[in-house]
C-alpha positions as CSV (number, residue, x, y, z in Angstrom):
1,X,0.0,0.0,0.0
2,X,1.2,3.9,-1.0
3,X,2.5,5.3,2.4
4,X,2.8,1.6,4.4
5,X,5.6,-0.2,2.7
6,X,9.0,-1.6,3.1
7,X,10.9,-2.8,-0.1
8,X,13.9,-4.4,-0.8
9,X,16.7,-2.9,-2.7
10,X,17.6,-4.2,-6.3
11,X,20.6,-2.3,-7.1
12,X,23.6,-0.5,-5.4
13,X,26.6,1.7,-6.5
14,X,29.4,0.0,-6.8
15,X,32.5,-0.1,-3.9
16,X,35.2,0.6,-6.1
17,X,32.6,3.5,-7.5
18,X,32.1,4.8,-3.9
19,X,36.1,4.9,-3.7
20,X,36.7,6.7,-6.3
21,X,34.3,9.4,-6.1
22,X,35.8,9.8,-2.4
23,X,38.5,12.4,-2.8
24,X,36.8,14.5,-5.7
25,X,35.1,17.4,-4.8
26,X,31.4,17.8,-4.9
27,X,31.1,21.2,-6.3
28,X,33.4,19.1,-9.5
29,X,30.9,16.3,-9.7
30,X,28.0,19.0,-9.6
31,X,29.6,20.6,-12.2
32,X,29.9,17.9,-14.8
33,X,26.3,16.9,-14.0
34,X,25.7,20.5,-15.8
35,X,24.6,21.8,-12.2
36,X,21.3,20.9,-12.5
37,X,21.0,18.2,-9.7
38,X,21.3,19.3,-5.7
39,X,20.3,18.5,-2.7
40,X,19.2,22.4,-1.5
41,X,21.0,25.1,-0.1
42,X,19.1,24.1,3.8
43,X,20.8,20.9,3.6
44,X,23.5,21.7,6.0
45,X,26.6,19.6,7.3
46,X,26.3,19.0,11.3
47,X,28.7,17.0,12.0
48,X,32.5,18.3,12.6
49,X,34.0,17.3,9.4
50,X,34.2,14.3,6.6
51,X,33.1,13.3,3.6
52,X,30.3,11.5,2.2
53,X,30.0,8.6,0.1
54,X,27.8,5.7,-0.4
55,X,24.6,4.2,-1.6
56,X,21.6,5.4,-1.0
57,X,18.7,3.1,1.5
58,X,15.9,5.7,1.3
59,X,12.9,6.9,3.6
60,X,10.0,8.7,2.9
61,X,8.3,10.1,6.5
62,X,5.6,12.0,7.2
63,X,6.6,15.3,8.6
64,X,7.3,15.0,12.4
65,X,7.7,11.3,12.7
66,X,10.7,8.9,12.5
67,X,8.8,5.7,12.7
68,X,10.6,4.2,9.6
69,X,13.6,6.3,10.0
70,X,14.2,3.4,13.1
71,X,13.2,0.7,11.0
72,X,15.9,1.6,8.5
73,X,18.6,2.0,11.0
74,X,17.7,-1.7,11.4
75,X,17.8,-2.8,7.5
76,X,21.1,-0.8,6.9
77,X,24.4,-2.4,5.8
78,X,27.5,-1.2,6.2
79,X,28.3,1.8,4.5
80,X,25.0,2.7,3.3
81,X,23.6,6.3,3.4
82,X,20.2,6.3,5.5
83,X,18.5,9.5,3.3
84,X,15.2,10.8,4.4
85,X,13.1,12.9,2.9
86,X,10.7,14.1,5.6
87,X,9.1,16.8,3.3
88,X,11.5,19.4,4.8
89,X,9.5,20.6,8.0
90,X,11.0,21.3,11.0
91,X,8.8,21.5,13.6
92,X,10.0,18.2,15.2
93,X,13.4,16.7,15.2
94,X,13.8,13.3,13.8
95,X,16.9,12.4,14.6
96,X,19.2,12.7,17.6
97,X,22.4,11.4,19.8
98,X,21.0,8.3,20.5
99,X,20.1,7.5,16.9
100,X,23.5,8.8,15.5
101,X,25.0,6.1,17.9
102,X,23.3,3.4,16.5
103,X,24.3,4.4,13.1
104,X,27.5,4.3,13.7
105,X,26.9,1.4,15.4
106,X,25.7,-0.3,12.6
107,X,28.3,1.4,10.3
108,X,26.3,3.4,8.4
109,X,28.7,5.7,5.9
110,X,25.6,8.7,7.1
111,X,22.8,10.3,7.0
112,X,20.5,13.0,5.2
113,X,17.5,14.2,6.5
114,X,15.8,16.5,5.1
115,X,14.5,17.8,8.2
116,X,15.4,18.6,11.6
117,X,17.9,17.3,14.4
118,X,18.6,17.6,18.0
119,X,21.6,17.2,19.9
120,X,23.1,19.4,17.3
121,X,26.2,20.1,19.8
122,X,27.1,16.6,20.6
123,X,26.6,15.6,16.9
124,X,29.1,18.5,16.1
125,X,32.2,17.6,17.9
126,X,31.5,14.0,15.9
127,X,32.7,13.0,12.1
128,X,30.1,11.1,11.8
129,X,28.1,12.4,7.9
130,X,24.7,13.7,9.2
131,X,23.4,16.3,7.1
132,X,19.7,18.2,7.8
133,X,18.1,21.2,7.1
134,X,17.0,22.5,10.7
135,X,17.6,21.9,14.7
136,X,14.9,22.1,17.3
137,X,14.8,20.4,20.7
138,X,11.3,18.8,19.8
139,X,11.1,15.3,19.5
140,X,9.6,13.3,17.2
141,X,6.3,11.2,16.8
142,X,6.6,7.4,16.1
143,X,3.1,6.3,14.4
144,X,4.0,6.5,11.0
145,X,3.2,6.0,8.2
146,X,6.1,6.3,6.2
147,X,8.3,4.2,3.5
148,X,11.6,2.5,2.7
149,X,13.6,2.0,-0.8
150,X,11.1,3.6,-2.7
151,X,11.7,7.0,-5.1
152,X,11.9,10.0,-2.9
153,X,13.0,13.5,-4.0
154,X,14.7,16.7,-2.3
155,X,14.3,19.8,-3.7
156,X,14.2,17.9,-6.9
157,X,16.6,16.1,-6.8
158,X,15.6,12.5,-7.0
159,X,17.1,9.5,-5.6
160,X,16.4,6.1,-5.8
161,X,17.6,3.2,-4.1
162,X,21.1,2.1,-4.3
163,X,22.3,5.4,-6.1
164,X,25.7,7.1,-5.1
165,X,25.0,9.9,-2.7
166,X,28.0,12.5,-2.1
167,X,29.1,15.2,0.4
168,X,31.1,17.5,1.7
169,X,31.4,20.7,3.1
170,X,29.4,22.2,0.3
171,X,26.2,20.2,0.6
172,X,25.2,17.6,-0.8
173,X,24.5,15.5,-4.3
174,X,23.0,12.4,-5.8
175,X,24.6,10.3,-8.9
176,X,22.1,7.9,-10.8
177,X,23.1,4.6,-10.9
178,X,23.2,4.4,-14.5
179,X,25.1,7.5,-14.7
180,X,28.4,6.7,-12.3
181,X,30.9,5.6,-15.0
182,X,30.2,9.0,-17.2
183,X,29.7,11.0,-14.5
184,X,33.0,9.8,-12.4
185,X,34.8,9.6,-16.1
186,X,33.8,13.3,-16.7
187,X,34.6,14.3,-12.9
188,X,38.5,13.0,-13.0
189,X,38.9,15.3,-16.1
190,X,37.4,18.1,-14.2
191,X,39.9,17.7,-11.3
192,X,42.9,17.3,-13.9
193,X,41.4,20.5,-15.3
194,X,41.6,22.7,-12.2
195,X,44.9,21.4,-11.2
196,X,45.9,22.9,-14.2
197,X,44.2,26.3,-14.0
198,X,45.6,26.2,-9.9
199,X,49.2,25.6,-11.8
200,X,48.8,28.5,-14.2
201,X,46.8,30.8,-11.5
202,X,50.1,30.6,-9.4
203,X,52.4,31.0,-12.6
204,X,50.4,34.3,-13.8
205,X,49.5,32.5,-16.8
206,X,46.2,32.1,-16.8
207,X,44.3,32.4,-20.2
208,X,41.2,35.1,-19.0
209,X,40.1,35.5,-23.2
210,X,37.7,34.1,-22.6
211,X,36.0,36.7,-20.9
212,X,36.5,39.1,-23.2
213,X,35.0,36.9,-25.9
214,X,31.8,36.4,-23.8
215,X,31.4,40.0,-23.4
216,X,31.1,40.4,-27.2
217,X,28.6,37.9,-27.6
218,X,26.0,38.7,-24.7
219,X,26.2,42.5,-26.9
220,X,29.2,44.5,-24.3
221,X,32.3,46.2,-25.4
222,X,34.7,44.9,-23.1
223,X,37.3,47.7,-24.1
224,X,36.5,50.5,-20.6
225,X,36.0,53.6,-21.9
């Protein structure tokens, strides 16, 4: 039934994937997904430091309660990212110290919730991933309904079970499962690219034409007068 159900996942990124999109940069992944895929600008880092990487076990909760939020914690394997789209309200937390311990417990790579947290300074001085869009001290309700490993969506961007989820200090971004070898091919060039602009930046020779050239065509004369 829509709203009571709890599904299996068929698919999952990759290890070696979740590797090697590790050390790359989200802001370069975003980029060479045209920038039309994030997670929202609310969706804010709360834990100390770390990156993000890993597939995707989704929830869909109705705002206020973590009913299947705790029945996730319970299905997730190592590694996996527990993301939750709890329609963005933050009138009650869903998600606190004692639930981060359990993740961590059970090895979960992190967490997205788009929602709210509490405990926001003990989960601060931790590197465990936990990512939301809110803090308040009220807790949550535990009736449901709610659902797991089905389609949900954040700000549109959609996820779906098993796809790559990234992060790092600049928020946060989802990779389709078809899409990791093109978008992890296009993403090393990208890197290789700025290494070289960071080489030229610091030699003064830095080709800035380009500029100049896009002046002409929006209809500017870049020459000041």
């Amino acid at each position: 039934m829509v709203g009571l159900q709890i599904l299996k996942r068929q698919r999952q990124v990759a290890v070696q994937h979740i590797q090697a999109f590790a050390g790359i940069p989200v802001a370069n992944v975003s980029d060479c997904m045209t920038r039309m895929t994030a997670g929202g600008a609310r969706l804010r880092p709360m834990h100390k430091g770390g990156k993000l990487a890993g597939p995707a076990l989704t929830v869909k909760c109705r705002p206020g309660d973590n009913l299947m939020i705790h029945k996730a914690l319970t299905m997730a394997q190592p590694g996996d990212v527990i993301v939750v789209d709890a329609g963005g309200d933050l009138t009650n937390s869903l998600f606190g110290e004692l639930m981060v311990n359990t993740a961590i417990q059970r090895r979960v790579a992190g967490v997205v919730l788009n929602g709210a947290v509490r405990d926001c300074d003990v989960i601060a001085q931790l590197d465990f991933p936990l990512y939301a869009a809110g803090v308040t001290h009220r807790g949550p309700y535990k009736d449901g309904p709610g659902e797991i490993n089905v389609p949900i969506a954040i700000d549109g961007m959609v996820i779906e079970p098993g796809d790559l989820i990234l992060g790092d200090a600049d928020g946060l971004l989802c990779v389709p499962f078809d899409e990791v070898e093109a978008v992890l091919e296009a993403s090393r060039k990208k890197v290789k690219l700025e290494e070289q602009m960071m080489a030229d930046i610091k030699a003064g020779t830095l080709d800035t034409a380009w500029i100049d050239v896009t002046l002409k065509r929006i209809g500017c004369d870049p020459t000041p007068r």
